[in-house]
C-alpha positions as CSV (number, residue, x, y, z in Angstrom):
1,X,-5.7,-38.3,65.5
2,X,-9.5,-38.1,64.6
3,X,-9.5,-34.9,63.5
4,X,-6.8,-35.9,60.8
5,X,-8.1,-39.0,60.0
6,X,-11.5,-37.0,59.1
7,X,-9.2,-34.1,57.4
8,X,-7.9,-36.7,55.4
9,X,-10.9,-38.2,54.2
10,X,-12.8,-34.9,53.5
11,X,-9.5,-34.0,51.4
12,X,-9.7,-37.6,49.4
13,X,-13.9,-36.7,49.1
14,X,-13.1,-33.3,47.4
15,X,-10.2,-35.1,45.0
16,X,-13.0,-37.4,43.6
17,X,-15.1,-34.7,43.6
18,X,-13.2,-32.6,41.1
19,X,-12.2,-35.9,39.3
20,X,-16.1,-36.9,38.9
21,X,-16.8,-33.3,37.6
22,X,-13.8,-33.4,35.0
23,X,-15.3,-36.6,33.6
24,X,-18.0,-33.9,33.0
25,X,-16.3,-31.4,31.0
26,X,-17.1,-32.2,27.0
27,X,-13.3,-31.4,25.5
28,X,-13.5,-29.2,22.9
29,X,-10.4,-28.4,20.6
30,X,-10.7,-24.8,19.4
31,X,-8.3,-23.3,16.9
32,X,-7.8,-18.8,16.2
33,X,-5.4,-16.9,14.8
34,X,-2.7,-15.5,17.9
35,X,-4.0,-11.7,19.0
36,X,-5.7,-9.5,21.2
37,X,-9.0,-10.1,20.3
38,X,-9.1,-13.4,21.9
39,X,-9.1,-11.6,25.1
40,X,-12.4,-13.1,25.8
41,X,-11.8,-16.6,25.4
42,X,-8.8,-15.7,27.8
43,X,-10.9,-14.3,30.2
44,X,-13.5,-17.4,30.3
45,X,-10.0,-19.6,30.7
46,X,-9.1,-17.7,33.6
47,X,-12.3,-16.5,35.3
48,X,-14.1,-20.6,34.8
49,X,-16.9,-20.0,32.5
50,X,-16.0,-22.9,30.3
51,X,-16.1,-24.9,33.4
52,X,-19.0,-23.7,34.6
53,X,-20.6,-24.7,31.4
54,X,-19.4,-28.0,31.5
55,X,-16.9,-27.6,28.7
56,X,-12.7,-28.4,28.7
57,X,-11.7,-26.3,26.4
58,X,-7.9,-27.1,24.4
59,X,-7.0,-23.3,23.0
60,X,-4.1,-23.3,19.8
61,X,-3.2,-21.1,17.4
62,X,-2.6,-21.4,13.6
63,X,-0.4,-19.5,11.4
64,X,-2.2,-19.0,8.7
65,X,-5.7,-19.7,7.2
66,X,-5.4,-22.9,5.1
67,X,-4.0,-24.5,8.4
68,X,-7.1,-23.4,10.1
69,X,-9.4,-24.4,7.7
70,X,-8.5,-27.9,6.5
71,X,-7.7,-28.6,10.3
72,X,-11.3,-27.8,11.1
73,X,-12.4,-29.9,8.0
74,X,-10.5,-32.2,9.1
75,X,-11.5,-32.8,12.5
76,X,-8.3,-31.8,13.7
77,X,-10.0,-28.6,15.4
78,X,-14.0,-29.0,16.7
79,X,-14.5,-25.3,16.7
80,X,-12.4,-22.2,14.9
81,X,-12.5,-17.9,15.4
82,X,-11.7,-16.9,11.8
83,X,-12.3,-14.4,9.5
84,X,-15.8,-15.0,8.2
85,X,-14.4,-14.4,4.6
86,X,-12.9,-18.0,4.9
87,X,-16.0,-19.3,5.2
88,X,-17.4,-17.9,2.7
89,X,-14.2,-18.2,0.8
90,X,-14.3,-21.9,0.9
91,X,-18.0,-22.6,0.4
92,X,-17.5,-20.7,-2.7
93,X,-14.5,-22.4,-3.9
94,X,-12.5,-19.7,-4.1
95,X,-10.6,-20.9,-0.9
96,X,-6.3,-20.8,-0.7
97,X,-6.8,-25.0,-1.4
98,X,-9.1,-26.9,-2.9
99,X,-10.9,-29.1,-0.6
100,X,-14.1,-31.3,-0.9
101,X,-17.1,-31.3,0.4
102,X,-16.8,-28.2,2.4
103,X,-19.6,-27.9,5.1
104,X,-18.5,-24.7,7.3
105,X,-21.0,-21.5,8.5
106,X,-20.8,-18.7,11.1
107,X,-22.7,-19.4,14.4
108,X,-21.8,-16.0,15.8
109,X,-19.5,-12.7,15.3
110,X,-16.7,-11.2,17.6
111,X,-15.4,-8.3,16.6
112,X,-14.7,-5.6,12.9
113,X,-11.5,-7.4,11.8
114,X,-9.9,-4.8,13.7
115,X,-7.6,-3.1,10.7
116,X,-5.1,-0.8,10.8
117,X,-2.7,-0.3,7.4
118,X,0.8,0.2,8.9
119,X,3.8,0.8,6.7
120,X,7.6,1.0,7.5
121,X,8.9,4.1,9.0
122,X,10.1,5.6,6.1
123,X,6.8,5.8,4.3
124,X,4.8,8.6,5.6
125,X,1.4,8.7,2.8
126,X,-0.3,6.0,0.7
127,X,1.5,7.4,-2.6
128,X,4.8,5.8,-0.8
129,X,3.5,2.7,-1.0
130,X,4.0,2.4,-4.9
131,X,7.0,0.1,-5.6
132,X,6.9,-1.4,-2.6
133,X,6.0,-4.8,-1.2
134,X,3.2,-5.9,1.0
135,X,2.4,-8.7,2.6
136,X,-0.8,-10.4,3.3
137,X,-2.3,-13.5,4.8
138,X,-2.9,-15.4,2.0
139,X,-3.3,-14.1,-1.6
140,X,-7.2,-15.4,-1.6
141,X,-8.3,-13.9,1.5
142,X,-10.6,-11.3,2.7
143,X,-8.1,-9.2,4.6
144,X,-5.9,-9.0,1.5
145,X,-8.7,-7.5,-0.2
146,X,-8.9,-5.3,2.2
147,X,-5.2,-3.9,1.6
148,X,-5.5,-4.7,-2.0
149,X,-9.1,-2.2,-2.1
150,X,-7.0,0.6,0.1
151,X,-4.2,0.5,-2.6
152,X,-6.8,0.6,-5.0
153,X,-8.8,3.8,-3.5
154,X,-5.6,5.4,-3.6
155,X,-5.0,5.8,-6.7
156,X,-2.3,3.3,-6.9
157,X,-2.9,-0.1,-9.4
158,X,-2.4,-3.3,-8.4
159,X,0.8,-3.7,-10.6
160,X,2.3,-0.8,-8.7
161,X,2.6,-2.6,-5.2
162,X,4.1,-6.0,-5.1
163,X,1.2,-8.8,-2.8
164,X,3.1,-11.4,-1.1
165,X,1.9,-14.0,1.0
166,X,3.2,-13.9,4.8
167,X,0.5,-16.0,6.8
168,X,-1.3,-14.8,10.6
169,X,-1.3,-11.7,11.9
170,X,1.4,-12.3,14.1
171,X,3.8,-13.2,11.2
172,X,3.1,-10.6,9.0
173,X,4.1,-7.9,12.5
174,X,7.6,-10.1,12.4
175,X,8.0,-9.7,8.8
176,X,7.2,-5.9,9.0
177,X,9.3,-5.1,12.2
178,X,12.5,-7.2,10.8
179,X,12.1,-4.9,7.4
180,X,10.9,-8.1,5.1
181,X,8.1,-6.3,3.5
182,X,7.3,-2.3,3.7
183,X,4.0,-2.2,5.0
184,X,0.5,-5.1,6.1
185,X,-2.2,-5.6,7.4
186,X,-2.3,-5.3,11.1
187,X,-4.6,-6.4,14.0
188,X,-4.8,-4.8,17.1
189,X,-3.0,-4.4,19.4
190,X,0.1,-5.2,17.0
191,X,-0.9,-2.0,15.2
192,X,-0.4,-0.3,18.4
193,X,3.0,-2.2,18.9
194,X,4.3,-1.3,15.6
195,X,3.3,2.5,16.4
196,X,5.0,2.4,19.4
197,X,8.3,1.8,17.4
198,X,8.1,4.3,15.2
199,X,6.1,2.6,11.9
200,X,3.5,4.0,10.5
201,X,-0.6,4.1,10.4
202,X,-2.2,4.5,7.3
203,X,-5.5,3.7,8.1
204,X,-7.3,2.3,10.7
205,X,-10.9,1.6,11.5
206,X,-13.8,2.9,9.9
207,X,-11.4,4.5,7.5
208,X,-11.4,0.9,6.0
209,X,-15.6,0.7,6.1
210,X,-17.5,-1.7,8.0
211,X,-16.6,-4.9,8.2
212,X,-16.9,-8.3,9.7
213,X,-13.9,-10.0,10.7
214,X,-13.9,-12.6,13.3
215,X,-16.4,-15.2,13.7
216,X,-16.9,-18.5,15.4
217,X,-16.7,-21.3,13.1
218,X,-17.5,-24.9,12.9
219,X,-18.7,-27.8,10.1
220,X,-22.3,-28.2,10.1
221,X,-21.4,-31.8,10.3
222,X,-20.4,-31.3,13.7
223,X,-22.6,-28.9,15.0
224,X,-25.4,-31.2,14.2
225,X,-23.9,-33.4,16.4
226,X,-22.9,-31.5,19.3
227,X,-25.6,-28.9,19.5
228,X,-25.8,-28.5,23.5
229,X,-22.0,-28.0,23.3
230,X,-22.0,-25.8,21.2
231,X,-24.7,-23.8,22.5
232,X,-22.5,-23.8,26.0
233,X,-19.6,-22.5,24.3
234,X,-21.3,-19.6,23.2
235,X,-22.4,-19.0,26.3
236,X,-19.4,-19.0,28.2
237,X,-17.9,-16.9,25.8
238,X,-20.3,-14.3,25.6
239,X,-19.6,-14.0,30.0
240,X,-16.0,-13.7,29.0
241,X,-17.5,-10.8,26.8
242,X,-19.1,-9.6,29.6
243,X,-16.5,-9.8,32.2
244,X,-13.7,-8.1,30.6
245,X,-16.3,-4.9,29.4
246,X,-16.5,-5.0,33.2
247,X,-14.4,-1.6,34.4
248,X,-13.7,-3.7,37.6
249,X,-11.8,-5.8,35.7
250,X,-9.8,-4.0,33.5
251,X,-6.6,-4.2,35.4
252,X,-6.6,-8.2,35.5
253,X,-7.9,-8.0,31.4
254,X,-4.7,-5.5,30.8
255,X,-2.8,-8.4,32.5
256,X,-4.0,-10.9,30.7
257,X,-2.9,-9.0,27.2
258,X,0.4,-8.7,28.8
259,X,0.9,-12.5,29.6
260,X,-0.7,-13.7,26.0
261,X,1.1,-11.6,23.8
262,X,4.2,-11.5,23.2
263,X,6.0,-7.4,22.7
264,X,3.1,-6.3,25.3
265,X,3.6,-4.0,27.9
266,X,1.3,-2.7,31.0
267,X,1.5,0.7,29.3
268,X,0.3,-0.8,25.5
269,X,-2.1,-2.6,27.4
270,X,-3.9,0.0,28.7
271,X,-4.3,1.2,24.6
272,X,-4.8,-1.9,23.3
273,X,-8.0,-2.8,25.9
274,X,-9.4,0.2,25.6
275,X,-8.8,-0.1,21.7
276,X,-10.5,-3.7,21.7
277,X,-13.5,-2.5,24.0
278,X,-14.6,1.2,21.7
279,X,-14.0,0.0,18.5
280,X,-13.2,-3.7,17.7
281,X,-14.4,-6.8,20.5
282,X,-18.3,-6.9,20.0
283,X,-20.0,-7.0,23.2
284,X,-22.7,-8.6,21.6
285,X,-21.2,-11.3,19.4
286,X,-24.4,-11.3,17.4
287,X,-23.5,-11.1,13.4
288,X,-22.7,-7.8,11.8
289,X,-24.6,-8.2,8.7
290,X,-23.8,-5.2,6.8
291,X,-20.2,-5.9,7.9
292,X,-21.1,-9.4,6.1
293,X,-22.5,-7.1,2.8
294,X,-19.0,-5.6,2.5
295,X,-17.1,-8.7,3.0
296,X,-19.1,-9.9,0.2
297,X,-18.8,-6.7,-1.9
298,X,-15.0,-7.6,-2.0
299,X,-15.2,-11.1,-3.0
300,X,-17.5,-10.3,-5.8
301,X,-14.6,-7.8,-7.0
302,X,-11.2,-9.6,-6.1
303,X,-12.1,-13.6,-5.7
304,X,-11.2,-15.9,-8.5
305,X,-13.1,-17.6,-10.3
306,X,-15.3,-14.3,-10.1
307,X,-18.7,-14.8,-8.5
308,X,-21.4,-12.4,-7.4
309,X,-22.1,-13.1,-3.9
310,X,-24.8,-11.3,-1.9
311,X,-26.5,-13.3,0.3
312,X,-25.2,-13.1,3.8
313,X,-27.3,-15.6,5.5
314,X,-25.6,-18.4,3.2
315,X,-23.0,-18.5,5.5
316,X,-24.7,-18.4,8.5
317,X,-27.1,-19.7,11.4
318,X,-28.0,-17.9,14.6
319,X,-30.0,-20.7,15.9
320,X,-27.5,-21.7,17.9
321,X,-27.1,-17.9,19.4
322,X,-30.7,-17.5,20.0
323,X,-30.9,-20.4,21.8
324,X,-28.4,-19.9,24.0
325,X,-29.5,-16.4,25.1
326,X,-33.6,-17.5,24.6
327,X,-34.2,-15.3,22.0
């Protein structure tokens, strides 16, 4: 009888125990586009680094940019992984909305955007793509220049291909695969998906030059404000960096592909992973900064109004990096 009274009591001690550490956790809303490349932040989920660095953290996905943006100006969303080109879209004006006052910057990088061109099945070269329609995010943003540069190097004018606007990632692969539009902008692994039933790769890669894609953003406004939290968030996500570059852990990162993403398979995973750990997923998530120069490079050529923009460290702060690593 004593032994269960005392069973019972240690049992009630470790209930308040996990209750008192809870009231611990800082809550932090954090908003990304759905895709493989936030493996990382599923990994920290799973494996308890947010936890461990006193963080509870509320993971949704937006369908397309604007959302993402005005949430995060908004307050809707504390933190955001986005294409640093909406940053810089934005502070420049030259964002999909107008919006006021906008105080966003980069505290640190994640991965090369990730690219691929992929086209319908019944376009086998880049000269097929003339007449044809092809969607993008939004009509303002950096991955459309992107596709809209890659049309261009072709040979092909922009009058030839019709631009239309399709949102996220993940909606422009639906729109593709149910024959909508002839050929995007895809982000692994949906690139490898849409090989896999018989579309085709264009280009992929370097092939599309260095680049920055993803980035952690946030309002300066808030960062100001919750400095230590955001200097925990980083850290946690950098071990979820760490952890999944792990080769003891691919077969659990592989899973975790297959339970996020919807149209994965064990067998894609094993492509996608090792596609997201050579040449995508930075396993430091310091900033790319001539991957910043080219972003630039195509806003000076294809954002409206027309700007010259070369300064990449107008759009972001590493303090916030370098102290959480002590550098």
């Amino acid at each position: 009888m004593m032994l269960r009274i005392c069973a019972a009591l240690l049992a009630l001690a470790c209930h308040l125990s996990c209750f008192a550490q809870a009231d611990k956790l800082a809550s932090l809303k954090l908003v990304a586009f759905d895709g493989g490349w936030n493996l990382p932040i599923w990994a920290a989920q799973r494996q308890g680094f947010f936890e461990a660095n006193k963080l509870n953290v509320d993971l949704s996905f937006t369908p397309n940019s604007v959302n993402l943006v005005t949430g995060l100006l908004a307050g809707k969303y504390d933190l955001a992984f986005a294409g640093i080109d909406n940053v810089i879209a934005y502070q420049e004006g030259q964002g999909e909305v107008p919006v006021e006052q906008p105080d966003l910057f980069a505290f640190m990088g994640g991965d090369n955007g990730l690219l691929s061109v992929v086209a319908a099945p019944a376009i086998k070269t880049p000269a097929d793509l003339k007449g044809k329609t092809l969607s993008v995010d939004a009509m303002t943003t950096g991955f459309a220049f992107v596709l809209r540069d890659y049309v261009a190097s072709k040979g092909l004018a922009q009058d030839e291909v019709k631009f239309v606007r399709a949102g996220g990632t993940g909606n422009r692969f639906t729109a593709l695969m149910q024959g909508k539009n002839d050929g995007t902008l895809l982000r692994t692994p949906f690139d490898l998906i849409a090989r896999d039933r018989g579309f085709n790769v264009l280009a992929e890669g370097d092939a599309l030059g260095k680049y920055q894609g993803t980035v952690g953003v946030a309002t300066r406004r808030w960062a100001s404000r919750n400095e230590e939290v955001l200097i925990n968030f980083i850290r946690a996500y950098r071990s979820g960096v760490e952890w999944i570059f792990d080769p003891k852990n691919r077969a659990v990162a592989e899973a975790l592909l297959v339970a996020n993403i919807r149209d994965m398979t064990p067998e894609l995973a094993k492509s996608a992973l090792s596609q997201l750990l050579s040449n995508g997923l930075q396993r430091d998530p310091a900033f790319n900064v001539d991957g910043i120069k080219t972003v630039l490079v195509l806003r000076s050529k294809y954002g409206q109004p027309q700007k010259q923009l070369s300064d990449p460290y107008k759009y972001i702060d590493s303090r916030f990096y370098e102290r959480a690593f002590g550098k």
